[in-house]
Each structure stands twice: as structure tokens, then as C-alpha cells.
VODO-779230 format. One record per atom (N, C-alpha, C, O): residue number from 1; residue in three letters; atom name; z, y, x. Coordinates in Angstrom, 1 decimal. Atoms other than C-alpha are relative to their C-alpha. Layout:
<gubas>
seq->NUM&type->ALA&atom->CA&up->Z&north->Y&east->X .
...
</gubas>
This chain:
<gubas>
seq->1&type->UNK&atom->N&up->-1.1&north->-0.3&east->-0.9 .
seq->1&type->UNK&atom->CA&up->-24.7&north->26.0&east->-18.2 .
seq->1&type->UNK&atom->C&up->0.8&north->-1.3&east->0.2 .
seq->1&type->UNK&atom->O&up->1.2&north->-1.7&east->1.3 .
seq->2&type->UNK&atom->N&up->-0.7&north->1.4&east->-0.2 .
seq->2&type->UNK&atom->CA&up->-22.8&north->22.6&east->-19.1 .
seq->2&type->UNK&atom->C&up->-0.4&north->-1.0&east->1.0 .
seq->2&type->UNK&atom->O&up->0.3&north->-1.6&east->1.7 .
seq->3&type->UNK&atom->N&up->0.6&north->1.2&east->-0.7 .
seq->3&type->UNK&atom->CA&up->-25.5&north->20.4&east->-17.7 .
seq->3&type->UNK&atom->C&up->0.1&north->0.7&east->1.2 .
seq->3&type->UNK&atom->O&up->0.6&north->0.0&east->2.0 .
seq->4&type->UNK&atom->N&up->0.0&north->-0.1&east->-2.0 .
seq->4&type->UNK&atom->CA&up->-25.6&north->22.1&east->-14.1 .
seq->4&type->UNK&atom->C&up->1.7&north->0.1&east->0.2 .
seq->4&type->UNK&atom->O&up->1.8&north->0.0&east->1.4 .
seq->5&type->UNK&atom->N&up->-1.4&north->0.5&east->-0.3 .
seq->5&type->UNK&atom->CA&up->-21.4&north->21.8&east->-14.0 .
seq->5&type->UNK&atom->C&up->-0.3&north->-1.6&east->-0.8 .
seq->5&type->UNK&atom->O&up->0.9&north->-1.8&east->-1.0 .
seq->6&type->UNK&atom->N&up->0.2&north->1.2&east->-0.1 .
seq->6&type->UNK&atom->CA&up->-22.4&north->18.1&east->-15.0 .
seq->6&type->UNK&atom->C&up->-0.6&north->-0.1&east->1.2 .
seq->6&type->UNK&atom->O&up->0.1&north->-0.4&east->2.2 .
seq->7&type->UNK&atom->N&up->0.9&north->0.3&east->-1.4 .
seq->7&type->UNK&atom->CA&up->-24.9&north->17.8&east->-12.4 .
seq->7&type->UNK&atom->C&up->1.1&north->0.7&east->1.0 .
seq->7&type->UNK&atom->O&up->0.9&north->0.1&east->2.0 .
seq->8&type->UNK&atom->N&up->-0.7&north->-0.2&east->-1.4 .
seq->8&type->UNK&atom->CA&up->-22.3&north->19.4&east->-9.8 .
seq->8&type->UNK&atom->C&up->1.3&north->-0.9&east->0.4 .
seq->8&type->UNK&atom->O&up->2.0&north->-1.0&east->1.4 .
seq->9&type->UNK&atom->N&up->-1.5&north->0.8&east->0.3 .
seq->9&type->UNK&atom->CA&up->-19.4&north->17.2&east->-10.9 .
seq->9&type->UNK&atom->C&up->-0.5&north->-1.2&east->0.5 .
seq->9&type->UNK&atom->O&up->0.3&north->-1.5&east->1.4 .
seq->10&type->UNK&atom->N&up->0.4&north->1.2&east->0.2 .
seq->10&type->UNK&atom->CA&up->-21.2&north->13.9&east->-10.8 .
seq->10&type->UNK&atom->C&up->-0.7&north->0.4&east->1.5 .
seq->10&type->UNK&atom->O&up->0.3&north->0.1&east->2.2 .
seq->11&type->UNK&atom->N&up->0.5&north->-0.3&east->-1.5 .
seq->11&type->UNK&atom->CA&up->-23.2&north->15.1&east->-7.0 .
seq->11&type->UNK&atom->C&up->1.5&north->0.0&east->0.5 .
seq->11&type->UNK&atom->O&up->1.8&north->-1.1&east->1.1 .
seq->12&type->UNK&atom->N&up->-1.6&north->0.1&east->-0.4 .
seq->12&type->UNK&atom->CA&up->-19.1&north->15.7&east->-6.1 .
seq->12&type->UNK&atom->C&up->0.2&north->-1.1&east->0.0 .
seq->12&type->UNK&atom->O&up->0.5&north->-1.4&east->1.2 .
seq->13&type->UNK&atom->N&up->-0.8&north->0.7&east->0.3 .
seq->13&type->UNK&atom->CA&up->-18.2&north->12.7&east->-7.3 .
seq->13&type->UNK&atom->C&up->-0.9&north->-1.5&east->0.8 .
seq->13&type->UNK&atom->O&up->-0.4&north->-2.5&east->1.1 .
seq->14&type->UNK&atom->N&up->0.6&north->0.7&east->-1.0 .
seq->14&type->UNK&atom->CA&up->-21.2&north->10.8&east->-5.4 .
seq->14&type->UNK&atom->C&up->0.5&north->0.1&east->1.2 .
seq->14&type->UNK&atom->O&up->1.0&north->-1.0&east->1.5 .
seq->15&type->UNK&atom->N&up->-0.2&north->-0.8&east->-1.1 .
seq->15&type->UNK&atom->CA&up->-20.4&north->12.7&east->-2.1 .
seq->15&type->UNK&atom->C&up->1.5&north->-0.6&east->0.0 .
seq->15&type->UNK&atom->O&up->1.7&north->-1.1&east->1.1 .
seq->16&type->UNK&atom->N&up->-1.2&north->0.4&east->-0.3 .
seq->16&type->UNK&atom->CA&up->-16.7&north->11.7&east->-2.5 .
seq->16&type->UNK&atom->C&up->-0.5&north->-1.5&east->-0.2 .
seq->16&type->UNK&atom->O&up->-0.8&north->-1.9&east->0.9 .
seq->17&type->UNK&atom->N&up->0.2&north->1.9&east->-0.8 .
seq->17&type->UNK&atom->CA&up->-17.5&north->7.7&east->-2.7 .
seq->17&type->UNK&atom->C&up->-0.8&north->-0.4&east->0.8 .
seq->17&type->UNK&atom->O&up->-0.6&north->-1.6&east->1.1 .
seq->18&type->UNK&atom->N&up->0.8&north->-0.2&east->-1.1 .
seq->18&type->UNK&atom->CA&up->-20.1&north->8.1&east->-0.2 .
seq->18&type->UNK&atom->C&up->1.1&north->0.1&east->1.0 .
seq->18&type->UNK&atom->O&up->1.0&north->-0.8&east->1.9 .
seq->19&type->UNK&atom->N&up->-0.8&north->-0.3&east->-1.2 .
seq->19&type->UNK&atom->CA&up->-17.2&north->9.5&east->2.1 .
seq->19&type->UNK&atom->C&up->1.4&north->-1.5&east->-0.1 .
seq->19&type->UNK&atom->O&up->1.9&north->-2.2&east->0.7 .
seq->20&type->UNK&atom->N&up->-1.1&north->1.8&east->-0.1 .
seq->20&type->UNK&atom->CA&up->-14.5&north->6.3&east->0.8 .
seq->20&type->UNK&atom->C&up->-0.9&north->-1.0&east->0.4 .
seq->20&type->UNK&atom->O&up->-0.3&north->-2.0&east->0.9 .
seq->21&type->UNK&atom->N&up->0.4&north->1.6&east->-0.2 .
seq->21&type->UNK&atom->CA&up->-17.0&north->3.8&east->1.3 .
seq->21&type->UNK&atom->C&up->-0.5&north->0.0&east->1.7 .
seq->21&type->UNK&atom->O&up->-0.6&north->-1.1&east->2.3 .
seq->22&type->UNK&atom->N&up->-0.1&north->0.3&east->-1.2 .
seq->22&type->UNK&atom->CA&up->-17.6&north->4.6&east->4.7 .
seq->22&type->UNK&atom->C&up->1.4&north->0.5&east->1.0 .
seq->22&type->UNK&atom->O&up->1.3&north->1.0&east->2.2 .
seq->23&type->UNK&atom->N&up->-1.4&north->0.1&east->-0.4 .
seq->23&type->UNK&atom->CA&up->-14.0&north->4.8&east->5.6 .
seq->23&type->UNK&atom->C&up->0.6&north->-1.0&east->0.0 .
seq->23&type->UNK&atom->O&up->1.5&north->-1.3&east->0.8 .
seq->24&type->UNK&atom->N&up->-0.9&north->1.4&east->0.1 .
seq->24&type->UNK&atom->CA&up->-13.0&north->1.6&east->4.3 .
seq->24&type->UNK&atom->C&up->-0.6&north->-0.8&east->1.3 .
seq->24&type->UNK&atom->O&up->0.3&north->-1.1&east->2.1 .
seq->25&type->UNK&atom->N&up->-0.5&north->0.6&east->-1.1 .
seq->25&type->UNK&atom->CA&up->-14.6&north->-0.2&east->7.2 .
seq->25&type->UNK&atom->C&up->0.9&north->-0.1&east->1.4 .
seq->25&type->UNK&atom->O&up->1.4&north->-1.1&east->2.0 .
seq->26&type->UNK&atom->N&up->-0.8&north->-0.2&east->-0.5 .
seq->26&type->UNK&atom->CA&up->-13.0&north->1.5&east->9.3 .
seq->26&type->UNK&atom->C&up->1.6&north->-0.1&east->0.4 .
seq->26&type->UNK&atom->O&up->2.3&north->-0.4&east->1.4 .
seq->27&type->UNK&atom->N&up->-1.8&north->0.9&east->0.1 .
seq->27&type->UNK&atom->CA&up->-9.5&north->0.9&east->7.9 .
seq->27&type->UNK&atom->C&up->0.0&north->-1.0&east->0.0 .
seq->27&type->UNK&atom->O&up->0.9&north->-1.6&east->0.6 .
seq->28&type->UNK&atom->N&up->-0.2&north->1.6&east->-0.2 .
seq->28&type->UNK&atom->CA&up->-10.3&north->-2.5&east->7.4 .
seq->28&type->UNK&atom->C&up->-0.2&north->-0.5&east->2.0 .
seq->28&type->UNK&atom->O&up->0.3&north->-1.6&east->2.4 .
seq->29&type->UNK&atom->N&up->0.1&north->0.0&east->-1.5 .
seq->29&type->UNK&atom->CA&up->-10.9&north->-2.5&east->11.4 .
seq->29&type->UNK&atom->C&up->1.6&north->0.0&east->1.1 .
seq->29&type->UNK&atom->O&up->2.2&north->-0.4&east->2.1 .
seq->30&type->UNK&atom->N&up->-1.7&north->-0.4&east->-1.3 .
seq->30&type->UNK&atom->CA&up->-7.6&north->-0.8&east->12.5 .
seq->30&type->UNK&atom->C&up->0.9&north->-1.1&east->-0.7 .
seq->30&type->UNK&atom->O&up->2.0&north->-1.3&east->-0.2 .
seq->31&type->UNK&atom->N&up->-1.6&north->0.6&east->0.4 .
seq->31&type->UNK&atom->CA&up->-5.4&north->-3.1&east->10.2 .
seq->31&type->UNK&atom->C&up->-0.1&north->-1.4&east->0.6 .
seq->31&type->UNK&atom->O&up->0.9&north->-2.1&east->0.8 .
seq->32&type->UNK&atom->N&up->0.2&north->1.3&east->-0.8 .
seq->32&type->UNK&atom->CA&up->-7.4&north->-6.4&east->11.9 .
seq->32&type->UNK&atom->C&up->0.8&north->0.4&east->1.1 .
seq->32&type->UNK&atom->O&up->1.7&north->-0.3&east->1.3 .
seq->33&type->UNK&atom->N&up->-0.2&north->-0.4&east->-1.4 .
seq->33&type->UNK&atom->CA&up->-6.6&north->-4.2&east->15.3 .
seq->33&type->UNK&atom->C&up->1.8&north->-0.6&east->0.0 .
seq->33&type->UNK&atom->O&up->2.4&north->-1.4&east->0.7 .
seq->34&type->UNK&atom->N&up->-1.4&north->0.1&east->0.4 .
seq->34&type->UNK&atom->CA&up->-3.1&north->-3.9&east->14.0 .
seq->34&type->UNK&atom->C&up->0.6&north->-1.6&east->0.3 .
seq->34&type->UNK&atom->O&up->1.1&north->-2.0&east->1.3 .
seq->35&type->UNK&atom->N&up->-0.4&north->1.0&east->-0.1 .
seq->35&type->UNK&atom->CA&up->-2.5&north->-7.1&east->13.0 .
seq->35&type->UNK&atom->C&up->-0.7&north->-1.2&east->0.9 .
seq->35&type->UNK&atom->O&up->-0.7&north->-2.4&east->0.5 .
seq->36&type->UNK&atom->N&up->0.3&north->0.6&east->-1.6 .
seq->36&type->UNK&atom->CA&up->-3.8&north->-8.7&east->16.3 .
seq->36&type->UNK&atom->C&up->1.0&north->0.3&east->1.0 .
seq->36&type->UNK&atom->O&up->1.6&north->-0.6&east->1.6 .
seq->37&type->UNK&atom->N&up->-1.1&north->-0.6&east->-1.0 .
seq->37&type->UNK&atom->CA&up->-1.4&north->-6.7&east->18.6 .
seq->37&type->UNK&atom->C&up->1.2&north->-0.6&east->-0.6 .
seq->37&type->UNK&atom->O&up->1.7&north->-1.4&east->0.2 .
seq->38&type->UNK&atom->N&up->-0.8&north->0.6&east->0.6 .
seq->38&type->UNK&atom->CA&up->1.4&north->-7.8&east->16.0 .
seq->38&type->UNK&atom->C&up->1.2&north->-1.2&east->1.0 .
seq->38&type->UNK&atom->O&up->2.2&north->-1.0&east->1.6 .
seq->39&type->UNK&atom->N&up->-0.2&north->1.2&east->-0.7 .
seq->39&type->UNK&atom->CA&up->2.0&north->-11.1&east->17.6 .
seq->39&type->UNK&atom->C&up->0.9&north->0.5&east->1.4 .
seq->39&type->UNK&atom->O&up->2.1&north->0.1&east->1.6 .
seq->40&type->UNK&atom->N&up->-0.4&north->-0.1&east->-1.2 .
seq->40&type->UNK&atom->CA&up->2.5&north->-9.7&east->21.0 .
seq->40&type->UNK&atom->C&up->0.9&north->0.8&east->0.1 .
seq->40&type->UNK&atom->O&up->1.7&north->0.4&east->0.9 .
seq->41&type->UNK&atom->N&up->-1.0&north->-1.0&east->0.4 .
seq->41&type->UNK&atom->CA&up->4.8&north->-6.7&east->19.9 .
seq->41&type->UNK&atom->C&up->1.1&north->-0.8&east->0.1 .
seq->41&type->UNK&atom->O&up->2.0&north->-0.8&east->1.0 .
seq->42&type->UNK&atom->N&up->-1.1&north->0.7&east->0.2 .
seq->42&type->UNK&atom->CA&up->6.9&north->-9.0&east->18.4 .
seq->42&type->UNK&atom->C&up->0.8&north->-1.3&east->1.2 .
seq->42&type->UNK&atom->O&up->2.0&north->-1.4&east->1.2 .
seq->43&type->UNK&atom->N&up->-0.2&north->0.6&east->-1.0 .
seq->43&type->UNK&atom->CA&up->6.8&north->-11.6&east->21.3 .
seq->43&type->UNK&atom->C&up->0.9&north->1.3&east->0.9 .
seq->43&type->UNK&atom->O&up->2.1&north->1.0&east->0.8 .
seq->44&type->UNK&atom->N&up->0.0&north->-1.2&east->-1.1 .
seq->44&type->UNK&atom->CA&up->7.6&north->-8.3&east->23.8 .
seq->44&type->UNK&atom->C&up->1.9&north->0.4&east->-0.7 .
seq->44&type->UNK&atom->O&up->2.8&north->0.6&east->0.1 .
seq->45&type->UNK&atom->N&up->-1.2&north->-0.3&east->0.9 .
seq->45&type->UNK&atom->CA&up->10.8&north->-7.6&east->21.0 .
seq->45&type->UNK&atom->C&up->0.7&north->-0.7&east->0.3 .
seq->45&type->UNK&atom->O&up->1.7&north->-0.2&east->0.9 .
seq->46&type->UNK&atom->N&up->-1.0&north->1.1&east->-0.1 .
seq->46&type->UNK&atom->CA&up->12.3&north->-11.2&east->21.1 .
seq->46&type->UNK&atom->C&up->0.3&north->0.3&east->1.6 .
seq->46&type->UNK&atom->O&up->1.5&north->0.5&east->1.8 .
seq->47&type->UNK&atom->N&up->-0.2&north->0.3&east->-1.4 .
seq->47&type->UNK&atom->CA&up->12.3&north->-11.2&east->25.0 .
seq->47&type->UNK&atom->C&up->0.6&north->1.0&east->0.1 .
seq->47&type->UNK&atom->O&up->1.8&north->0.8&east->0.4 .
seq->48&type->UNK&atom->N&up->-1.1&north->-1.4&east->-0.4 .
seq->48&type->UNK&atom->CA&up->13.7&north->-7.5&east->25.3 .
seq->48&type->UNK&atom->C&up->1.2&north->-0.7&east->-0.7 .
seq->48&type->UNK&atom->O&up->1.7&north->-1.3&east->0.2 .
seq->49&type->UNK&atom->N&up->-0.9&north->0.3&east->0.6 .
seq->49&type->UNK&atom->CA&up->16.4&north->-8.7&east->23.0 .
seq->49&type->UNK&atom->C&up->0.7&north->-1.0&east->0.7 .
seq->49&type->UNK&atom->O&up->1.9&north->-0.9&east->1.0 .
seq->50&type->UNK&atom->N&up->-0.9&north->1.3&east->-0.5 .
seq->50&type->UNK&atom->CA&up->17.3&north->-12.2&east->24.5 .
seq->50&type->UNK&atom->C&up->0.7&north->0.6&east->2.1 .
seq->50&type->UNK&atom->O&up->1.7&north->0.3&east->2.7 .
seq->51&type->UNK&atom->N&up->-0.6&north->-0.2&east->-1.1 .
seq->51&type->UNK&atom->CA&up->17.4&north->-10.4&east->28.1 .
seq->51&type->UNK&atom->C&up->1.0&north->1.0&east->-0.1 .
seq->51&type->UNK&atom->O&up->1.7&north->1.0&east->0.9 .
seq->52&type->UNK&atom->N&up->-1.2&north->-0.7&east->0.6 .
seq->52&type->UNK&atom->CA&up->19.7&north->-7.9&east->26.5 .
seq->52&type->UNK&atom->C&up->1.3&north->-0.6&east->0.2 .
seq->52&type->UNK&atom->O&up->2.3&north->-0.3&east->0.8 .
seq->53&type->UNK&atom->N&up->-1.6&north->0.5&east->0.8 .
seq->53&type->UNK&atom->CA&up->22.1&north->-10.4&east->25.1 .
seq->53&type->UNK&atom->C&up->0.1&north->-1.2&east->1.1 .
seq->53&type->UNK&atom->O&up->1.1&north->-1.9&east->1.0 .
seq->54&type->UNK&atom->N&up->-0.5&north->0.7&east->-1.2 .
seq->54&type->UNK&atom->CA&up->21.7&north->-12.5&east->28.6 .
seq->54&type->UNK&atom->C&up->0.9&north->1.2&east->0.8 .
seq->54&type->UNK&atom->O&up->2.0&north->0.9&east->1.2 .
seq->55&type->UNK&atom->N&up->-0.3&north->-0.8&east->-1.0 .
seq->55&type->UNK&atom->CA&up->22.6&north->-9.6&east->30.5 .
seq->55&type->UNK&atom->C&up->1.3&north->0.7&east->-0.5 .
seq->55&type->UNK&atom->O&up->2.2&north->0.9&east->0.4 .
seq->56&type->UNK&atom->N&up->-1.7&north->-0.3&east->1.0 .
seq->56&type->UNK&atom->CA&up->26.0&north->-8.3&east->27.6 .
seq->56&type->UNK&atom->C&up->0.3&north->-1.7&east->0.5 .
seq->56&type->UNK&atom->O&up->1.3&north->-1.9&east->1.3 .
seq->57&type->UNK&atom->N&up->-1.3&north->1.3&east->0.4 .
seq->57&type->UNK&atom->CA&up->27.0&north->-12.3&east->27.4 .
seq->57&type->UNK&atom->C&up->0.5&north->0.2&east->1.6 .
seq->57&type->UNK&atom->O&up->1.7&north->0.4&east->1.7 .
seq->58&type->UNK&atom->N&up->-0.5&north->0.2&east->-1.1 .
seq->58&type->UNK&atom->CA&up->27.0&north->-12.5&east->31.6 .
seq->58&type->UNK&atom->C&up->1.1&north->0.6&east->0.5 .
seq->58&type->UNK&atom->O&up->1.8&north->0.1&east->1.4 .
seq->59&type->UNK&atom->N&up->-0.8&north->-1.3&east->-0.6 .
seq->59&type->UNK&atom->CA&up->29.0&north->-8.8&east->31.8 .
seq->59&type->UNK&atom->C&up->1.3&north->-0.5&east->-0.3 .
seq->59&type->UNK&atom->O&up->2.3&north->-0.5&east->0.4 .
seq->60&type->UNK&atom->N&up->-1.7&north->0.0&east->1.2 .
seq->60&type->UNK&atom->CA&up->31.7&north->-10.0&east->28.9 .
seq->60&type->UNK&atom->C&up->0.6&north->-1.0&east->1.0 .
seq->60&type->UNK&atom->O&up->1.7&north->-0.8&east->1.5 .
seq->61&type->UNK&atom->N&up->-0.8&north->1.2&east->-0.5 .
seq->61&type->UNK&atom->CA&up->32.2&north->-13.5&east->30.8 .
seq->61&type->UNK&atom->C&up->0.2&north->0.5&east->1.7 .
seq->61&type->UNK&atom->O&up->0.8&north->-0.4&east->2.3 .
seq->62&type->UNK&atom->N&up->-0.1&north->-0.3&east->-1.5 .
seq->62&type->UNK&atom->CA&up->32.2&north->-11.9&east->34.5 .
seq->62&type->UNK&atom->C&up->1.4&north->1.1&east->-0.9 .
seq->62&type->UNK&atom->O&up->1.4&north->2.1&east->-0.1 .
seq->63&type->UNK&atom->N&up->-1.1&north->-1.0&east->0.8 .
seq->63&type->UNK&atom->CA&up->35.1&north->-9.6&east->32.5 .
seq->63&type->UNK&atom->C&up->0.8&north->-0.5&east->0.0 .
seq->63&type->UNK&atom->O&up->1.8&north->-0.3&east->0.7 .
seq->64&type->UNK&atom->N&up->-1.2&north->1.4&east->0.6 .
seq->64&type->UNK&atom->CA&up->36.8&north->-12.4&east->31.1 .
seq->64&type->UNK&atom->C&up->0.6&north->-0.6&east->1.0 .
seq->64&type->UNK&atom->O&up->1.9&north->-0.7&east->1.1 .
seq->65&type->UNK&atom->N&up->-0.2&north->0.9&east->-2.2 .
seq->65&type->UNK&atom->CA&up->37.0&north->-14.3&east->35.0 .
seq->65&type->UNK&atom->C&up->0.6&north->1.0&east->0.2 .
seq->65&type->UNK&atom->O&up->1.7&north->0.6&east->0.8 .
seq->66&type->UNK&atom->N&up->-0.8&north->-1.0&east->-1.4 .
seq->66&type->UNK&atom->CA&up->38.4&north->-11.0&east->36.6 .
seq->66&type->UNK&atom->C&up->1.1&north->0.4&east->-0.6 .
seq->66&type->UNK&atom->O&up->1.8&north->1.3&east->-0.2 .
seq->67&type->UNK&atom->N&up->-1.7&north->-1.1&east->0.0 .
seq->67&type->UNK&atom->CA&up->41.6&north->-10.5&east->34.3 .
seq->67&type->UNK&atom->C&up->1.2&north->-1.4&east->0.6 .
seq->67&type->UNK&atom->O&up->1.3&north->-2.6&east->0.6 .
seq->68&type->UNK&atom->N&up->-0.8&north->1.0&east->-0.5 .
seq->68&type->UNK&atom->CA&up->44.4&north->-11.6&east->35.7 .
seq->68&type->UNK&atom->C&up->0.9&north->-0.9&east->-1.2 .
seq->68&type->UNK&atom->O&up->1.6&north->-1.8&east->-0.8 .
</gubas>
């Protein structure tokens, strides 16, 4: 009885690294994917941000000019 709960434990335990090992290329795939887009994200961030802080500094100083 031991040996066939051996034998089902160790078939499990095949069957589960069978199923990680073809998973990991996959994650290694999306985190290249990932970190390829990265770059441009961040590019796409800085520029949202600087036309932000063009578009507040111009408001404050068109502010500043209209008091009497």
C-alpha cells in the first residue's frame, strides 16, 4: 500500500515540474515584454508631467500679470 502512495506522490510531483517548467518560459517572455515597454511608459510619464507643470507654471504667471 506504501509503495503505490509512493508511486502516486512522486507521478504528482513529476506532473507538477512538468507544469513549472513549461511556465517559466513563458514568464521569462512577459517580463522581457515588460521590460521593453518600460522605457516608453516612462518616456510617455516624463512628458505628461513636464506639460502639466508647463501648463500650472503659465496659469500661476498669467495670475500673477492680472493682479492689480
Amino acid at each position: 500500500m506504501s509503495a503505490v502512495i509512493c508511486v502516486l506522490c512522486l507521478l504528482a510531483a513529476s506532473i507538477a515540474l512538468a507544469f513549472g517548467l513549461t511556465r517559466l518560459p513563458v514568464a521569462i517572455c512577459r517580463i522581457r515584454k515588460d521590460s521593453a515597454a518600460r522605457p516608453i511608459r516612462d518616456a510617455a510619464f516624463v512628458a505628461q508631467a513636464r506639460a502639466e507643470l508647463a501648463r500650472r507654471t503659465a496659469r500661476d504667471l498669467a495670475r500673477i500679470e492680472a493682479r492689480p
